[in-house]
Every structure is written in structure tokens, then in C-alpha cells.
Rosetta silent file (secondary structure, phi, psi, omega in degrees, C-alpha in Angstrom):
SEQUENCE: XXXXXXXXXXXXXXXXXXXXXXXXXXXXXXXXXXXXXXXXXXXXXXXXXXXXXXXXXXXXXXXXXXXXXXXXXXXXXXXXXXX
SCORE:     score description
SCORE:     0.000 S_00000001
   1 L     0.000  141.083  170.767   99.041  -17.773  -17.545 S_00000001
   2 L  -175.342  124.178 -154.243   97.435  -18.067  -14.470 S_00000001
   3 L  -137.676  123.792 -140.189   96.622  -16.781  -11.124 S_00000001
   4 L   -39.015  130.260 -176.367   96.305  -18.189   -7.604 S_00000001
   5 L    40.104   40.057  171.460   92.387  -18.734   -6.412 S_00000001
   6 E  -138.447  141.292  171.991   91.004  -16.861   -9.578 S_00000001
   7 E   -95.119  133.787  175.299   88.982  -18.536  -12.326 S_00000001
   8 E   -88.128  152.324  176.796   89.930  -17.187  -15.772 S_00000001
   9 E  -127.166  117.963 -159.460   86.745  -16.356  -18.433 S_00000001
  10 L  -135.332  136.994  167.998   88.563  -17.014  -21.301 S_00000001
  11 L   -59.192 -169.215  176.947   87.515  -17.137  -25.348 S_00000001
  12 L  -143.992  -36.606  170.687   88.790  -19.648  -27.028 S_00000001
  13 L  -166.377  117.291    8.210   89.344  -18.404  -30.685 S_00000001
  14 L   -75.236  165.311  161.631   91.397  -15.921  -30.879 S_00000001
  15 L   -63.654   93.624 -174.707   92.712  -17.138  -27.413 S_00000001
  16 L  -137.119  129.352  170.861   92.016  -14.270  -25.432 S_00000001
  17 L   -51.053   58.364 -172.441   91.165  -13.576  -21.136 S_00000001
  18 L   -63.845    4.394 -166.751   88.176  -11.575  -20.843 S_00000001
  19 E   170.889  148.003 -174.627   87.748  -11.479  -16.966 S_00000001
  20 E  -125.584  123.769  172.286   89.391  -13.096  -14.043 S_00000001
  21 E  -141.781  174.142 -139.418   87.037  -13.584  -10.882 S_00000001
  22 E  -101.522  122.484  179.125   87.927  -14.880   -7.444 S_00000001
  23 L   -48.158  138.335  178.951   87.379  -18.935   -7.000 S_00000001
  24 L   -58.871  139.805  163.081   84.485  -19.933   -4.551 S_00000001
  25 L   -91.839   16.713  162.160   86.435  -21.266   -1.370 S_00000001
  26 L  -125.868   59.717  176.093   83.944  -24.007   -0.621 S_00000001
  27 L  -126.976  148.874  168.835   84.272  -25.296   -4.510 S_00000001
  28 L  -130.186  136.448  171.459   87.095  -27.941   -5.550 S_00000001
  29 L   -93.401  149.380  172.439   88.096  -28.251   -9.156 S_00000001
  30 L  -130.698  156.001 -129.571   88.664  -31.617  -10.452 S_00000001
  31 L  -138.623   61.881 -131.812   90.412  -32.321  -13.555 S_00000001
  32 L  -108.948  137.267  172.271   89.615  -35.421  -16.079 S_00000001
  33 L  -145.523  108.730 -147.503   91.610  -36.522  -18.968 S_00000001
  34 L   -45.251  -40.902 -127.934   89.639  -39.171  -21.017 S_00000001
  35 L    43.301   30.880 -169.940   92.815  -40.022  -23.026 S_00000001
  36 L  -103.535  139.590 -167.440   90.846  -40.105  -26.117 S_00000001
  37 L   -80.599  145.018 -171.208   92.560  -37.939  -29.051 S_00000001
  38 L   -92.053  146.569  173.613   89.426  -35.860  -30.799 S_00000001
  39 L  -116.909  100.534 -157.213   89.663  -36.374  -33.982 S_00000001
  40 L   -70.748   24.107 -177.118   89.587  -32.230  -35.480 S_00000001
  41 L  -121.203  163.793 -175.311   88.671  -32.807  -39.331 S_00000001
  42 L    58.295 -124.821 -170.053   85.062  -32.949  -40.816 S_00000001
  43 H   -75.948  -70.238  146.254   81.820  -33.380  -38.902 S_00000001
  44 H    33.455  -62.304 -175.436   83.621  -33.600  -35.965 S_00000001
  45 H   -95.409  -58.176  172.296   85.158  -30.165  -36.106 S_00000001
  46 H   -30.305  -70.287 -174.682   81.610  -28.671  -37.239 S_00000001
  47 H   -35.704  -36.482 -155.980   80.251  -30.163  -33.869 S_00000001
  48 H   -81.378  -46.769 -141.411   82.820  -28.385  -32.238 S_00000001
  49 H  -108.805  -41.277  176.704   82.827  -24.804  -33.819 S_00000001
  50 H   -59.055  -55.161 -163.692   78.527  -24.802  -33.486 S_00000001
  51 H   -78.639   20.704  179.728   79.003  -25.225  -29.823 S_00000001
  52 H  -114.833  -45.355  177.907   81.790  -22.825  -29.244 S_00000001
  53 H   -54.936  -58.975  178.972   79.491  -20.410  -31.632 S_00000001
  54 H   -33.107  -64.485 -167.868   76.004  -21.443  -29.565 S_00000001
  55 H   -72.015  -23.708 -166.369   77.829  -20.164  -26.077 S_00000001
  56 H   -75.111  -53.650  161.441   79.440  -17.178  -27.819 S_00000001
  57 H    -7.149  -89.899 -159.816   75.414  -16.503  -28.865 S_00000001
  58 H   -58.143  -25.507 -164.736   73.985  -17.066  -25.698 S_00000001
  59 H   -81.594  -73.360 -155.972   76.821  -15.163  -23.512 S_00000001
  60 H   -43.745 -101.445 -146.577   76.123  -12.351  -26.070 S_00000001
  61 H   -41.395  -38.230 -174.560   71.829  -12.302  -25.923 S_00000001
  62 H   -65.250  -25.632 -174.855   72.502  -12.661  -21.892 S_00000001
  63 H   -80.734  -35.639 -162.394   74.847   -9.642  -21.328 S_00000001
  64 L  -110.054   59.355  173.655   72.981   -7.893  -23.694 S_00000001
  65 L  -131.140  139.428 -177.481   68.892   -8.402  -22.595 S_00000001
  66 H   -81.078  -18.739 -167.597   68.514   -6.418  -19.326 S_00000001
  67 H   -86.687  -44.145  145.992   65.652   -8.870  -18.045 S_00000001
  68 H   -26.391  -45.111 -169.977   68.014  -12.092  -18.816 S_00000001
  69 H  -100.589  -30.307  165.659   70.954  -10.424  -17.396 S_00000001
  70 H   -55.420  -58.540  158.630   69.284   -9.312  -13.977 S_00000001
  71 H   -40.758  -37.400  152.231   67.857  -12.934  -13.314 S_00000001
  72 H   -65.065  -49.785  156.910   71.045  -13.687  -13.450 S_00000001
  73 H   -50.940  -24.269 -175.403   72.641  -11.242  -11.143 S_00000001
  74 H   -86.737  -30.986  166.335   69.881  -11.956   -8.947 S_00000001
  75 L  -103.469   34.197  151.202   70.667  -15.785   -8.616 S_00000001
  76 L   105.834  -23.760 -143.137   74.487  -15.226   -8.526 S_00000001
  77 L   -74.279  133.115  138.484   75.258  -16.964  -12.407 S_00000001
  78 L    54.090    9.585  169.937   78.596  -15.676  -14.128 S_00000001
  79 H   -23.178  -55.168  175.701   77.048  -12.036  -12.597 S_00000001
  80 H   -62.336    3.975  176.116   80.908  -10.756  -12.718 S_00000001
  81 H  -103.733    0.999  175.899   81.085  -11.513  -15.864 S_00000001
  82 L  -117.748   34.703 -141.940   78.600   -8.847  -17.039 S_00000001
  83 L  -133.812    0.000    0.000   79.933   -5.878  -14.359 S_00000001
């Protein structure tokens, strides 16, 4: 799914869209693909699943501390994503 000059804000597990906002027009995305296969057992996978928990944290403490989410709105940062 996907739709023309909008950035998706998307979860990761369960795979879900929370918010769509409209791509900056003087931004470019560029697109890298190492070709190295991750390898998704052990330590590895731990590494993975703290830092997908750590942003799910931090997104969380940011929407929900009012001084933390106005310094954000006030310099611009993922503001639409707390509207």
C-alpha cells in the first residue's frame, strides 16, 4: 500500500499504518540495499526487538509528556504525528 507524495508512519509488529503525512517537496528519498541477509535467530533478533521496543517507548513518553511533545511541535519533529 502506498500513496503518491505521502510518507506512511507505520508499526512494524502487528504491521499496521498509524498516520500518513504529506512528503516535504524539497526532500529526496534514497533507497540502499546492503545485500547482506540479517541473520533473525538469537542475539541478533534480541538486538532487533530492543530497538523496535526502545522507539515504541520513546514515541509513547513523547506523545504522552506535554512539555516533550510541545518542543517538538515547536521545532517541526514528527508534530503530525501527535495531532
Amino acid at each position: 500500500m502506498a500513496k503518491n507524495n505521502q510518507i506512511a508512519h507505520a508499526r512494524p509488529f502487528p504491521i499496521e499504518i498509524l498516520d500518513w503525512i504529506e512528503f516535504p517537496q524539497n526532500c529526496e528519498l534514497l533507497i540502499f540495499n546492503s545485500q547482506v541477509i540479517a541473520d533473525k535467530s538469537g542475539a541478533k533478533k534480541d538486538i532487533f526487538n530492543e530497538r523496535i521496543l526502545a522507539y515504541d517507548i520513546g514515541f509513547y513518553l513523547i506523545k504522552n509528556n506535554p512539555i516533550v511533545h510541545r518542543r517538538h511541535k515547536e521545532k517541526k519533529l514528527l508534530y503530525r504525528f501527535f495531532d
